[in-house]
N, C-alpha and C positions, 0 to 999 in steps of 0.2 A: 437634733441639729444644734450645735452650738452658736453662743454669743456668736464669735469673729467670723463663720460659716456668713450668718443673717448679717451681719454686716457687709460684708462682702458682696453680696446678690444687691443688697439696695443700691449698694454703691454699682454695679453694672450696668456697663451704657457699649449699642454696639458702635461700630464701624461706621460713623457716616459717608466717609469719605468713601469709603468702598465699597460701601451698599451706591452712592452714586458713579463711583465709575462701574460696576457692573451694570447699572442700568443703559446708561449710553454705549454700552459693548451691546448690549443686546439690540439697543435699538440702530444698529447699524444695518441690521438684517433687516432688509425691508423699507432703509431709510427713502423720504422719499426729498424733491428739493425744496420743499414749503420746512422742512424739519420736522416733517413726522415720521412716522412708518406703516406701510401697506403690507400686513404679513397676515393674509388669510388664511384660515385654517385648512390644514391639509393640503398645503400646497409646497412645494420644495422651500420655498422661504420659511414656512412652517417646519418643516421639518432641522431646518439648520438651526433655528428658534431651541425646539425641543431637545436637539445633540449640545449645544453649547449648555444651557440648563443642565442636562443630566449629565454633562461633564462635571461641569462646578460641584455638582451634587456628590458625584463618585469622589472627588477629588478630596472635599470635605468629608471623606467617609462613610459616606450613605452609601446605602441600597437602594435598587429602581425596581420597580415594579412597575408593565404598564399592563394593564384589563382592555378586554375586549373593544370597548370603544374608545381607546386611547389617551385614555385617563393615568397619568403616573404618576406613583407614588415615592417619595424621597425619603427614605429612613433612617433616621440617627438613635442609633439602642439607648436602651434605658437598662437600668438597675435588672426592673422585673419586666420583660419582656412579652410577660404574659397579659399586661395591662392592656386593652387597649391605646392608641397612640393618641398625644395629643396634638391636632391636626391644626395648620392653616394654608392656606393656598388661595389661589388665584387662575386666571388664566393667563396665553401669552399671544394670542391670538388678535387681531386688530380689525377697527374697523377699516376700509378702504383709504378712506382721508382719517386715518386714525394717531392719539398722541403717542408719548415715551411713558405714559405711565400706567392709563388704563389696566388693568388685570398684570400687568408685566408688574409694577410694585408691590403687588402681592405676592406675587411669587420669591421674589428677589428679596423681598422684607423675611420669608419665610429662612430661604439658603442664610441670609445673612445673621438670622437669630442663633443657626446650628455655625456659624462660623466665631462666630462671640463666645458660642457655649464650649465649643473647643479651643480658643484662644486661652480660656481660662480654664480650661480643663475640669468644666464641672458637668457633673454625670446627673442626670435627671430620673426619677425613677422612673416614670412612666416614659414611653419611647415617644421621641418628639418625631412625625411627618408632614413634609410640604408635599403639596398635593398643585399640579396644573388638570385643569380641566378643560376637555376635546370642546371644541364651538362654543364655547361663552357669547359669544355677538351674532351668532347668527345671521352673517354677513353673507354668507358662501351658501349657507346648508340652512332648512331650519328642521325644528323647530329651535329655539335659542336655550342656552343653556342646557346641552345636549348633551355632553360628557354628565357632567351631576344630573341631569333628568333622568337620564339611563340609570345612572347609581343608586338614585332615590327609587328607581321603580316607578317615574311618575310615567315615563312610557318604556315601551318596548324595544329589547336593543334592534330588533328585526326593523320594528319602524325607523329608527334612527339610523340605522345601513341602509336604508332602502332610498334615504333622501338623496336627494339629486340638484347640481346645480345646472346654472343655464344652460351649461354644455353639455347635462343630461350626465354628468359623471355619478358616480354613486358616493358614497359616503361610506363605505364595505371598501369600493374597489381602492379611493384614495386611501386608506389608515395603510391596508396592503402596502399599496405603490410605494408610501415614501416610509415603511418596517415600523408601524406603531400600532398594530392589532396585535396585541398581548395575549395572554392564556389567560390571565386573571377573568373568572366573572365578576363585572361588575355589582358591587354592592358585598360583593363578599369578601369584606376588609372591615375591620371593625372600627369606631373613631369613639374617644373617649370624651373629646369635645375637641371642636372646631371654632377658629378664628379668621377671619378674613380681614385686613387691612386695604384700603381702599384709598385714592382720593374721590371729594364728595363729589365731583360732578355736577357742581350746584353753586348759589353764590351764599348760601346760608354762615357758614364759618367763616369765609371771608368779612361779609356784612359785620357779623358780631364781634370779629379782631378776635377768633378762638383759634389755636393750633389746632386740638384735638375733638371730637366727634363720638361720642358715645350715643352708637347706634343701638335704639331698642327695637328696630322693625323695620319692616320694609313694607310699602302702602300696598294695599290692592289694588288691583287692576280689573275696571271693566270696559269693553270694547262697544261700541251701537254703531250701525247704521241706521239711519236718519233718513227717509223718502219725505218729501212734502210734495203733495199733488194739487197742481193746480189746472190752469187751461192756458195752451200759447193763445194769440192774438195780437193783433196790428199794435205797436205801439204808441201809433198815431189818434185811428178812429177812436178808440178804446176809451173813454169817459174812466179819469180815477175810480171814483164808488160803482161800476161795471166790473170792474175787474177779477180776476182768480188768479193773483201774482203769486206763485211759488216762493219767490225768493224775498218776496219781502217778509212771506209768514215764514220764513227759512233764518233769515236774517234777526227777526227777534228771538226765534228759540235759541240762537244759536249761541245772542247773547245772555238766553238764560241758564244755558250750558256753564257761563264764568259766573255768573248770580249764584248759582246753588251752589257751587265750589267755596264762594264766600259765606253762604248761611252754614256750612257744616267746617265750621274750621276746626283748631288751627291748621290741620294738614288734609282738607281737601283742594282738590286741585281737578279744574275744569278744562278742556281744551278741545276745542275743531281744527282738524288738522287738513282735510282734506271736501274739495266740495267739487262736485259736478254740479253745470248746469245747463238744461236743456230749453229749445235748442240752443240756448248761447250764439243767439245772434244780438247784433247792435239796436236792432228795430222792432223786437218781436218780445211780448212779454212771456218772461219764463214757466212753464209749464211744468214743468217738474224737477225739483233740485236733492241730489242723494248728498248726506256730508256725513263725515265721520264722527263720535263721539269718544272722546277718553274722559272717564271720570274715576280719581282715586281716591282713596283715602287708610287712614291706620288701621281701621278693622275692621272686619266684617259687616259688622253690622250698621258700621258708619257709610259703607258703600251701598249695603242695602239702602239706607235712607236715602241714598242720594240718588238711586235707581228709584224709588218711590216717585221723590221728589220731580225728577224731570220728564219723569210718565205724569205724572199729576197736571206738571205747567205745560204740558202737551195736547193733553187730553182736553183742559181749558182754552187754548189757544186756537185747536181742531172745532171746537163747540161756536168758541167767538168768531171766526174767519168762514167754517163750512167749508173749511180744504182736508184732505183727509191728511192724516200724521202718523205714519208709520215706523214707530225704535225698534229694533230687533241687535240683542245682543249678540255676537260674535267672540264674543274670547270673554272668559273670566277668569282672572289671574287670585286667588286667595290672597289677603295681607297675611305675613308673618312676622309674627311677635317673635323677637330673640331669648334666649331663656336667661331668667335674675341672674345667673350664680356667672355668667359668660359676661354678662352685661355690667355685672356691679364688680368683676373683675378688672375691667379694661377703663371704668370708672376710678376706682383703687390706686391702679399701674399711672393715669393720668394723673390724680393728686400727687401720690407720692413722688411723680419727678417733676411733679412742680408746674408742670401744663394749663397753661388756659384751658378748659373743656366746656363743652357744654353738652345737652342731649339734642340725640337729632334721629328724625327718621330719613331712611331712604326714598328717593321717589323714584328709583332704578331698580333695576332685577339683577342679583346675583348669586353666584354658586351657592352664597352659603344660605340664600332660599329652601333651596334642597335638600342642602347637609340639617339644616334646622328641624326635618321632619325623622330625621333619623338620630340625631344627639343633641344635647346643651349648644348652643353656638350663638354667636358672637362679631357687631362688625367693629373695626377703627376708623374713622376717616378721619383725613387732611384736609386742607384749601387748597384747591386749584386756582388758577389765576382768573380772575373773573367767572366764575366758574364753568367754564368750560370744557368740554369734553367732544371726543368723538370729532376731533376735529384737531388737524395741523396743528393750529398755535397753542394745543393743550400745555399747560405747563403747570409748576408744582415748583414751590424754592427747597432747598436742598436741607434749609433745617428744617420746615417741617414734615420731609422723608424720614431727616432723622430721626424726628420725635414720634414718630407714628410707629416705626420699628420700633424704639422704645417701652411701646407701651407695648406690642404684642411681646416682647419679649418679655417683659415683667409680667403679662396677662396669663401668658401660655406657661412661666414657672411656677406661678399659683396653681394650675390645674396639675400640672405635671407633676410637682415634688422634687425638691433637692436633699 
């Protein structure tokens, strides 16, 4: 490649304006009157979501490919064709009260990289693909992140058609209904590495006054249910030091649920989300209280300790009280680590155009979970506004869409080749 070639790519910057009116075309499907959008997956607003997308897609000269659980794929040739592609995508799918940018600015970050690289008519060698992924949110259907689960292999496409929502539809019969059950198998598409652009969903970039987001991971996830048994009784007769109060020995684990979050820092993170109490009356003291437990953190083995850790303060607290204390995990989600060569790319792409960045981990789940198990990959995030997400007033200002496309675009021509 010569001098004025590399001149030229550093100097490349895409479309912001365009990348944001495409976004609000899309998010008119679906819109709802708070200023979000309600566009669950696999449903005719779904479906009108996925034809405008792979309209733009065709139109920008790609190829669509969709696989069996309704995953598609958007491809713009390269040199050698025979390379694996270098992939980013997203989803376009929403939560019920969901924003305009969720999974949809990934996708749209993606079209609009291949829209920049044809503006300028530079041909990359490896083939550049944006990819949308079938149920990201797992609003409608689960389990969540359903399209890449399928692809990664982490379940069965059987299992994934066979889900069902409240109206007992299938997850097989809608792809059908609304023409997006493709021929493709799943997973049999090759990816030479994978990029995701995101906003954080969090208030961390904001907090710091950072544009961009170099994600090295996403935390792990573990799930508990939490029983504390005690004994109902009058709330009257009942002499304090008589008692077998459920919820008061409920009440201090639950604050040692946020204590151990804080001994295992920087990025663990403790939370009770949800609690039964029986019988939950005004007068009667609680006899048995179930609550939930999420506890995460960056890696493995940081999550083990922290599963140690609240069996330990449990097991003590069971011993001091004589109420019995029962955790039992339910869901364990692995942390994944992004790979160097994705990660100190989109680090790179940040410096060189000049970006505030910082590092940061995810405390969300996304596609590129999955895609990680299977190649190099990579995330970007923004600032959302107070960081919000999943929610009506989500919002994202429009240079930092642009800058975040910025960086995948400079990330994903490091892997690809000009």
């Amino acid at each position: 490649m010569d001098t004025k070639v590399k001149t030229d790519i550093d100097q490349l910057r895409i479309n912001g304006e365009r990348l944001w009116d495409s976004l609000m075309e899309l998010a008119k499907i679906g819109a709802t009157p708070k200023g979000g959008v309600c566009r669950l997956t696999l449903t005719d607003l779904d479906k009108q979501g996925r034809d405008l997308v792979t309209r733009w897609a065709r139109e920008a000269g790609m190829s669509v490919t969709i696989d069996k659980i309704g995953n598609g794929f958007m491809r713009r040739p390269g040199r050698n064709n025979s390379l694996p592609p270098i992939m980013t995508g997203s989803h376009i799918d929403t939560q019920p009260t969901g924003g305009k940018f969720d999974g949809n600015y990934g996708v749209l970050a993606g079209i609009e990289v291949v829209r920049t690289l044809n503006d300028h008519s530079i041909e990359t060698e490896a083939p550049i693909e944006v990819a949308f992924w079938t149920n990201e949110e797992g609003s409608r259907f689960v389990p969540v992140m359903m399209g890449s689960g399928v692809f990664a292999k982490a379940f069965t496409l059987e299992h994934a058609y066979a889900a069902t929502d409240t109206e007992g539809k299938t997850v097989k019969d809608e792809l059908e209904r609304i023409g997006y059950i493709g021929d493709q198998e799943p997973g049999d598409h090759p990816i030479g590495a994978y990029f995701e652009t995101h906003i954080e969903q969090g208030p961390v970039l904001e907090d710091n006054q950072k544009t961009i987001g170099v994600v090295s991971g996403v935390l792990g996830i573990r799930w508990y249910n939490c029983t504390v048994t005690g004994m109902e009784a009058h709330a009257g007769p009942t002499p304090m030091a008589l008692r077998k109060d459920a919820l008061q020995v409920a009440a201090h684990l639950m604050q040692e649920v946020v204590a151990c979050a804080h001994r295992h820092p920087p990025h663990g993170r403790g939370t009770v989300g949800m609690v039964h109490v029986h019988p939950n009356s005004r007068n009667v003291i609680p006899g048995q209280v179930k609550f939930s437990i999420d506890l995460r953190n960056a890696t493995d083995a940081e999550c083990e300790s922290m599963d140690q850790d609240i069996r330990a303060v449990a097991t003590k607290l069971s011993t001091k009280t004589g109420l019995p204390i029962e955790i039992e995990m339910v869901s364990n989600y692995p942390a994944q680590v992004f790979h160097p060569d994705c990660v100190d790319a989109v680090g790179r792409a940040a410096a060189k155009l000049g970006y505030s960045h910082m590092p940061v981990v995810s405390g969300a789940g996304h596609d590129a979970v999955y895609m990680a198990r299977l190649a190099s990959a990579g995330m970007v995030f923004i600032p959302c506004k107070d960081g919000i997400s999943h929610n009506e007033i989500e919002s994202a200002e429009p240079e930092h869409i642009t800058a975040g496309c910025n960086v995948l675009l400079h990330a994903m021509l490091e892997r690809a080749g000009t």
